[in-house]
ZAPA-345440 format. One line per 10 residues: number of its first residue (from 1); for each residue x negated, y negated, z negated of N, C-alpha, C. Coordinates in nm, 4 decimals. Layout:
% ZAPA-345440
NUM	X/Y/Z/X/Y/Z/X/Y/Z; ... $
//
This chain:
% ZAPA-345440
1	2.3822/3.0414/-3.0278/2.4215/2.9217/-2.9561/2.5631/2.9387/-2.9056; 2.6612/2.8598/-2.9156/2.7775/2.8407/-2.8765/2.7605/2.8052/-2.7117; 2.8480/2.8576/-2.6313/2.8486/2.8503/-2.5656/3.0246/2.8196/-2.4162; 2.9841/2.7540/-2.3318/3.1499/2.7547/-2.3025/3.1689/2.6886/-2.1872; 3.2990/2.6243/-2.1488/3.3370/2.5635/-2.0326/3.4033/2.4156/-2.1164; 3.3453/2.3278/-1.9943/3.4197/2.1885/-2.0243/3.5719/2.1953/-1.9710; 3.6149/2.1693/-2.0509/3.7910/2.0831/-2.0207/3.7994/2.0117/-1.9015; 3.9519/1.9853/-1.8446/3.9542/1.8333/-1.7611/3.9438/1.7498/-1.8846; 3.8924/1.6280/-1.8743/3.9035/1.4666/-1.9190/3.7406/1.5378/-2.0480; 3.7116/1.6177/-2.0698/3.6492/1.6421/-2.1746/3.4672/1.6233/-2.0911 $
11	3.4101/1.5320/-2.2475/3.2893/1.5369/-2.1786/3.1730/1.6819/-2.2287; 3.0697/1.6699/-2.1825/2.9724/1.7471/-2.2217/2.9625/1.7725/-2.3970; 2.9720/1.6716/-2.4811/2.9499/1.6489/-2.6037/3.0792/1.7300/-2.6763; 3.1599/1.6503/-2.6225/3.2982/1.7145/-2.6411/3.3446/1.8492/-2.6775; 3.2891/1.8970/-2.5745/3.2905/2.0420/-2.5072/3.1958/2.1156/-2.6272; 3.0945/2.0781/-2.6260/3.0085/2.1402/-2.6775/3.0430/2.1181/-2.8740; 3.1096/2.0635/-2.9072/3.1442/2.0268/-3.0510/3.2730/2.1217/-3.0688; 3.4117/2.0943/-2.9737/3.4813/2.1722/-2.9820/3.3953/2.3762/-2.9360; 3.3383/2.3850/-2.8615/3.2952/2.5225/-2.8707/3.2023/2.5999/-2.9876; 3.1327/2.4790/-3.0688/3.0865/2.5679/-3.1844/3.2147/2.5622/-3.2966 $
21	3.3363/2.4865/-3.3031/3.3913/2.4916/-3.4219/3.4612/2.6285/-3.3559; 3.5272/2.6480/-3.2020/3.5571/2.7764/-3.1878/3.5115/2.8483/-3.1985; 3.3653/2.9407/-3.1536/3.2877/3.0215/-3.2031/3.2281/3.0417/-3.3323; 3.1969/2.9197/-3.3790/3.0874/2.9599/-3.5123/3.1988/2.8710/-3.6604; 3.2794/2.8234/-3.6284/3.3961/2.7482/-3.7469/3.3133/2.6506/-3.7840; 3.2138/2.5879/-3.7252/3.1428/2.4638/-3.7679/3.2075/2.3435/-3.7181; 3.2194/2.2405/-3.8153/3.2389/2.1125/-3.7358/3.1525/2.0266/-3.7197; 3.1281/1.9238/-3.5856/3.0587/1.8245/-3.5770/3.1276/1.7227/-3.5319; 3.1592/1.6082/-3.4594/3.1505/1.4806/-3.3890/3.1155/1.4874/-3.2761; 3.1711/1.4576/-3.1666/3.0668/1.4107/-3.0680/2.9697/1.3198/-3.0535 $
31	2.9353/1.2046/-3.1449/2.8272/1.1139/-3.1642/2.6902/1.1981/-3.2243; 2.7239/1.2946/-3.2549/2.6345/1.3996/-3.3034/2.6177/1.4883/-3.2340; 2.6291/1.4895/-3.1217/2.5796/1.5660/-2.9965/2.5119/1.4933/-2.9100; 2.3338/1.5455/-2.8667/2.2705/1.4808/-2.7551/2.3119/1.5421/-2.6444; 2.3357/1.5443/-2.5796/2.3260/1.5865/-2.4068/2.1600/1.5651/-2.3485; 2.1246/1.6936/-2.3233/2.0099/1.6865/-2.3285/1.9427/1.6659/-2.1847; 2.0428/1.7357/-2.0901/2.0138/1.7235/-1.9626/2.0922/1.8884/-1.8639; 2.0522/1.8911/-1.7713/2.0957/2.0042/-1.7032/1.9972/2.0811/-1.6458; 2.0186/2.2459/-1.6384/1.9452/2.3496/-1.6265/1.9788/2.4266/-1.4808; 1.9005/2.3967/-1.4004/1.9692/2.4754/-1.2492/1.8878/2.5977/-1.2448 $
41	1.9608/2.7064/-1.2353/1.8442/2.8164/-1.1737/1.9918/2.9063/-1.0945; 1.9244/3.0444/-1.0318/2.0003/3.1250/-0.9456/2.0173/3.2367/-1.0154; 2.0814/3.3354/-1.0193/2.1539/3.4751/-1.0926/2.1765/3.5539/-0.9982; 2.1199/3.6346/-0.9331/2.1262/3.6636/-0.7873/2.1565/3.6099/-0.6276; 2.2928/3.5738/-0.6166/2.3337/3.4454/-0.5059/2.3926/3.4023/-0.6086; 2.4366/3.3683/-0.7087/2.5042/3.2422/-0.8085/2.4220/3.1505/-0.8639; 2.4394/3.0358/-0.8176/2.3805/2.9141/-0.8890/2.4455/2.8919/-0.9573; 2.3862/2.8790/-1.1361/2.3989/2.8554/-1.2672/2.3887/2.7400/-1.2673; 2.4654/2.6574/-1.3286/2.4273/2.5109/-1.3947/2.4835/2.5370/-1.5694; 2.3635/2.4844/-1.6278/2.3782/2.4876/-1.7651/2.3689/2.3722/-1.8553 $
51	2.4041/2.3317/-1.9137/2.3989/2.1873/-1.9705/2.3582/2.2074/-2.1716; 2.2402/2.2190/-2.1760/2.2123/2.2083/-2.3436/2.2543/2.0773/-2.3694; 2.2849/2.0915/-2.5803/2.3223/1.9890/-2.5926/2.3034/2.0323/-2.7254; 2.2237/1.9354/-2.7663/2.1711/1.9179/-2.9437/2.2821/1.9140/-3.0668; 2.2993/1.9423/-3.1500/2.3861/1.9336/-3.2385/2.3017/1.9014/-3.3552; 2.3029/1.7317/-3.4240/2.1885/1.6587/-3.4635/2.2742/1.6958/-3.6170; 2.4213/1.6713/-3.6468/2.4832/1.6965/-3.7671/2.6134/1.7930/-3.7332; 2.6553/1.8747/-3.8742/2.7513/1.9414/-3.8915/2.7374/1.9849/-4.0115; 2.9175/2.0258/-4.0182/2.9143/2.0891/-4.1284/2.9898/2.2216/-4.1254; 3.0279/2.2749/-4.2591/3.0834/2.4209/-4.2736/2.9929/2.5445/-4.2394 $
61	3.0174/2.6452/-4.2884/2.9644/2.7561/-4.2790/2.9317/2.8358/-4.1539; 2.8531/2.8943/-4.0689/2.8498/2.9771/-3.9744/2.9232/3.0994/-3.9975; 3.0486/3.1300/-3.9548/3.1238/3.2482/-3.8997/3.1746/3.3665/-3.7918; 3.1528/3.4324/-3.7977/3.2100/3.5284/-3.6876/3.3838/3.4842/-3.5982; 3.4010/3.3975/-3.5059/3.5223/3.4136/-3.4762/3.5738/3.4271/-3.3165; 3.4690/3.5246/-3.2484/3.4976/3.5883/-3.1773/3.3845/3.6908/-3.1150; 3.4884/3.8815/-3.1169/3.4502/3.9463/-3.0874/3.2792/3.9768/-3.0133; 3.2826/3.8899/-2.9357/3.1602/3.9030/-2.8403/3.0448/3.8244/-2.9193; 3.0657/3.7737/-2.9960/2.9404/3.6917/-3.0702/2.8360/3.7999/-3.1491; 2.9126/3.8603/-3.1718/2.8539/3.9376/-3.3418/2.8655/3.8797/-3.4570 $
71	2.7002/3.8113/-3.5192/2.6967/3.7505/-3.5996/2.6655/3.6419/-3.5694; 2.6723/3.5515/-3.6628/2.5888/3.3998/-3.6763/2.4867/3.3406/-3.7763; 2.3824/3.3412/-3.7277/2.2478/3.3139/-3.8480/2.2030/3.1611/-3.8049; 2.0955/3.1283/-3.9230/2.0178/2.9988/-3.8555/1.9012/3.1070/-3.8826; 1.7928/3.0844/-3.7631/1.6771/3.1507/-3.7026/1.5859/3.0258/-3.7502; 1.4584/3.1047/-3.8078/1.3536/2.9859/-3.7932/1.2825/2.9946/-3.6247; 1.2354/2.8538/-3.5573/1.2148/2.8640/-3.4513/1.0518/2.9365/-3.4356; 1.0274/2.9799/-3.5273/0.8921/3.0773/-3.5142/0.9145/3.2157/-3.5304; 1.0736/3.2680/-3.5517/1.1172/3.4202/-3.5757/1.2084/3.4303/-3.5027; 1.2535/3.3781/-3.3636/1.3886/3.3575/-3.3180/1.3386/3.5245/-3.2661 $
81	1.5394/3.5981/-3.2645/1.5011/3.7581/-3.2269/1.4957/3.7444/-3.0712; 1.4277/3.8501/-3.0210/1.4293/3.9092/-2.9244/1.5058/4.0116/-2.8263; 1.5398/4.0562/-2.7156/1.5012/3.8925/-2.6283/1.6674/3.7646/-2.6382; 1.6393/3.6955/-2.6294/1.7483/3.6155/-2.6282/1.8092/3.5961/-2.5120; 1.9331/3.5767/-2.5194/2.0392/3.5484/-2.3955/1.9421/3.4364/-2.3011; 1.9640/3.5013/-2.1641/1.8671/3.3929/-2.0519/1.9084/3.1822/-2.1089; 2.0470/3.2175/-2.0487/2.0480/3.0427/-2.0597/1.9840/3.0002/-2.2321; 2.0201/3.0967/-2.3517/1.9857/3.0444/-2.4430/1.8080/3.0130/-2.4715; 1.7538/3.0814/-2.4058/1.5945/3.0860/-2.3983/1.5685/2.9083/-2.3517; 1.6598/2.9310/-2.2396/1.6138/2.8016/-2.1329/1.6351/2.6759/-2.1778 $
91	1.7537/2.6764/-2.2733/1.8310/2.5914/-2.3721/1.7160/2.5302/-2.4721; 1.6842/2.6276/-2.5086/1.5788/2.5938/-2.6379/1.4232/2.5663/-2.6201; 1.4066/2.5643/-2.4838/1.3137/2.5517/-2.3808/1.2893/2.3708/-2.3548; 1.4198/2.3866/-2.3187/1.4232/2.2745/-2.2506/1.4306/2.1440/-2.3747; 1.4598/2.1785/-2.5059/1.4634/2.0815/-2.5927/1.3674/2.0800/-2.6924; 1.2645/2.1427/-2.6560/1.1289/2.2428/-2.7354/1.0400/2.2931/-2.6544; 0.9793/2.2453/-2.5476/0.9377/2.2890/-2.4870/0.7741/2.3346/-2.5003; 0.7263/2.3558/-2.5822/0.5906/2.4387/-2.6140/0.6381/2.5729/-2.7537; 0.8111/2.5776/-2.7401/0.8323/2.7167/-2.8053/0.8009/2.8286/-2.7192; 0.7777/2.9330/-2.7372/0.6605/3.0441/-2.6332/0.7640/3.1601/-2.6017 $
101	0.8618/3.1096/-2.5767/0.9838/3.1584/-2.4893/0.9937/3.2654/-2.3576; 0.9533/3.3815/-2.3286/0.9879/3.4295/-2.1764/1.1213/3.3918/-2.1628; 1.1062/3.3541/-2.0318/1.2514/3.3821/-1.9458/1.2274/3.3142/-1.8148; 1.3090/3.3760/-1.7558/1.3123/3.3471/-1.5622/1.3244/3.1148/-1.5771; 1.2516/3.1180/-1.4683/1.2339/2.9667/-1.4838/1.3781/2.9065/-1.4141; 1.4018/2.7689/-1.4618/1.5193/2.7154/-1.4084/1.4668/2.5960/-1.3983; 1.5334/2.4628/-1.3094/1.5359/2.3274/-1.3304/1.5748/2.2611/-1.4042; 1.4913/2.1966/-1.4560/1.5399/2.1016/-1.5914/1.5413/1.9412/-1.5378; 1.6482/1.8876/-1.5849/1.6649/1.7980/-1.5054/1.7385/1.6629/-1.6866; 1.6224/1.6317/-1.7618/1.6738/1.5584/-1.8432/1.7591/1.4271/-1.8612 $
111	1.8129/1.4116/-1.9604/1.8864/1.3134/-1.9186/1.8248/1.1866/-1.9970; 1.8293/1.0472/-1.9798/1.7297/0.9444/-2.0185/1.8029/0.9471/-2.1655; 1.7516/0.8540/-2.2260/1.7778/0.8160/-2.3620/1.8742/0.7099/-2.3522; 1.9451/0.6957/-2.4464/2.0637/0.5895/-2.4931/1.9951/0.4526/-2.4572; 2.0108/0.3819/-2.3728/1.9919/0.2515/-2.2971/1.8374/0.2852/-2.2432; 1.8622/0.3542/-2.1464/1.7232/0.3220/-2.0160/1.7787/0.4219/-1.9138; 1.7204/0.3626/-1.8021/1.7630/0.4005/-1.7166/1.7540/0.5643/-1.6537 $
//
């Protein structure tokens, strides 16, 4: 999972399209990003806010393009490895939620669908 910080003026979708073409050399759209909702939990005294966000289309190859990643695979969601990065557990949790995931619990706080309230 790509992962990162939003820009000024940049939205969630945004953010999250430009951070997999930086990490993984994939491109998407932002119309091809859901915003799925936000993830609150604590990290000792640090409150985490995490924001998953679906990536429905893309293209290009998965690549290595930075140090700290390693590699980049597509995982079937019945072999994902072990254990996975906390927010990424919670991530895939929160958009899948009867995948059989450990990890420390957080608030999920979804976001509605394209016209409702």
């Amino acid at each position: 999972m790509a992962g990162g910080t939003v820009e000024p003026g940049e939205t969630f979708a945004e953010a999250a399209v430009r951070e997999l073409q930086e990490e993984a050399g994939l491109v998407a759209e932002p119309e091809d990003a859901q915003v799925l909702g936000t993830l609150l939990d604590r990290v000792g005294g640090v409150v985490r806010l995490t924001v998953p966000v679906h990536i429905i289309r893309w293209s290009g190859v998965p690549r290595q393009r930075e140090e700290a990643i390693g590699s980049w695979r597509f995982w079937p969601l019945s072999a994902l490895p072990q254990p996975l990065f906390v927010p990424s557990a919670q991530c895939l949790t929160a958009w899948q939620p009867a995948l059989p995931l450990d990890h420390p619990p957080a608030h999920f706080q979804p976001y509605g669908k394209p016209g409702s309230p």
